[in-house]
C-alpha positions in Angstrom: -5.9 -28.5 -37.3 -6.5 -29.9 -40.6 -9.5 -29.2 -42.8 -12.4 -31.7 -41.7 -13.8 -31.4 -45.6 -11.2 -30.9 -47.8 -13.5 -31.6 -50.8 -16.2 -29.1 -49.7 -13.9 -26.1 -49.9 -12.9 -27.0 -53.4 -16.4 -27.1 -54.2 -16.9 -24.2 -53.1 -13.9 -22.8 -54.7 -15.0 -24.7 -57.8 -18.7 -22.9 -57.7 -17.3 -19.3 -57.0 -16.1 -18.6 -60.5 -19.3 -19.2 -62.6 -18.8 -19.4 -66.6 -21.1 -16.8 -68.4 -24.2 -17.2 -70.4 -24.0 -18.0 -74.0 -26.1 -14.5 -74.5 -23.7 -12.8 -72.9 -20.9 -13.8 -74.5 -22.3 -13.6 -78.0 -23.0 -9.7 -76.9 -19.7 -8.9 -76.2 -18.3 -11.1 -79.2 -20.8 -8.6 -81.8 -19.1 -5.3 -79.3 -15.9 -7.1 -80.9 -17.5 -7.8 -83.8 -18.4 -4.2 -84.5 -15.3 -2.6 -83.2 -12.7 -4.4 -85.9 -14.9 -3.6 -88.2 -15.0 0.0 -88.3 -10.8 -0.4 -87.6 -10.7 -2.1 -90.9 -12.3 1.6 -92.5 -9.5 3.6 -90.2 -6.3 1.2 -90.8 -3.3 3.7 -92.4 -2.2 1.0 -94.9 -2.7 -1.9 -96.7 -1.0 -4.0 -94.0 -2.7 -2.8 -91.2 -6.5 -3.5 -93.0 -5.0 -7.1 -93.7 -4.4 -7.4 -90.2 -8.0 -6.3 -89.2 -9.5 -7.8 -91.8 -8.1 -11.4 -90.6 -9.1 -10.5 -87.0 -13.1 -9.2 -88.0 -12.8 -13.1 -90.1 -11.9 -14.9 -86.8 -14.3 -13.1 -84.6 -16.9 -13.4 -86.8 -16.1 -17.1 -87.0 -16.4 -17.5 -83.0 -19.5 -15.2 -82.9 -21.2 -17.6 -85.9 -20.3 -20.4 -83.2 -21.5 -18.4 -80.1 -25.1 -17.8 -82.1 -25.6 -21.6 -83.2 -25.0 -22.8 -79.5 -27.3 -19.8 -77.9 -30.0 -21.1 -80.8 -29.4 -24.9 -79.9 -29.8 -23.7 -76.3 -33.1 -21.9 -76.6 -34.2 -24.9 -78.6 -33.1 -27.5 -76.1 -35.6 -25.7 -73.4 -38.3 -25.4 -75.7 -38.2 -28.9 -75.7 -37.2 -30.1 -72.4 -40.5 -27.6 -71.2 -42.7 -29.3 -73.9 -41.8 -32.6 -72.6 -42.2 -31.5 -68.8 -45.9 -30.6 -69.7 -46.8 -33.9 -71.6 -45.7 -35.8 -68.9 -47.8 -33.9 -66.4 -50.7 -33.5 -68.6 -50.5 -37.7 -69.4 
């Protein structure tokens, strides 16, 4: 028998697989962070630290992106909780 609601079980399959947080991601991007860092102070030779160093430049890149969309985030329901309460209060 064929599925009575096909679009209900890829809902469902849709929902199971949740993105994370913002704050969580921006943790494990400074774990990252943090980690190439201290490979840049172990690397064996001047090649290797170039390598690292490039890597520690992107991450720090994505984690300077991750911190300005958590902030934006935090701001955005700031005001979205401000304007809830003027509009019950008037």
């Amino acid at each position: 028998m064929a599925n009575q609601n096909p679009w209900q079980a890829r809902l469902a399959k849709a929902l199971k697989d949740k993105p994370g947080d913002l704050a969580q991601a921006r943790q494990r991007t400074w774990a990252v962070l943090c980690l190439t860092y201290e490979r840049i102070g172990q690397a064996e030779d001047s090649d290797e630290q170039r390598k690292w160093v490039l890597a520690y430049v992107q991450v720090a890149a994505s984690y300077a992106r991750l911190y300005e969309g958590d902030e934006l985030e935090s701001r955005l329901a700031t005001v979205e909780a401000t304007l809830k309460r003027l509009r019950e209060e008037g």
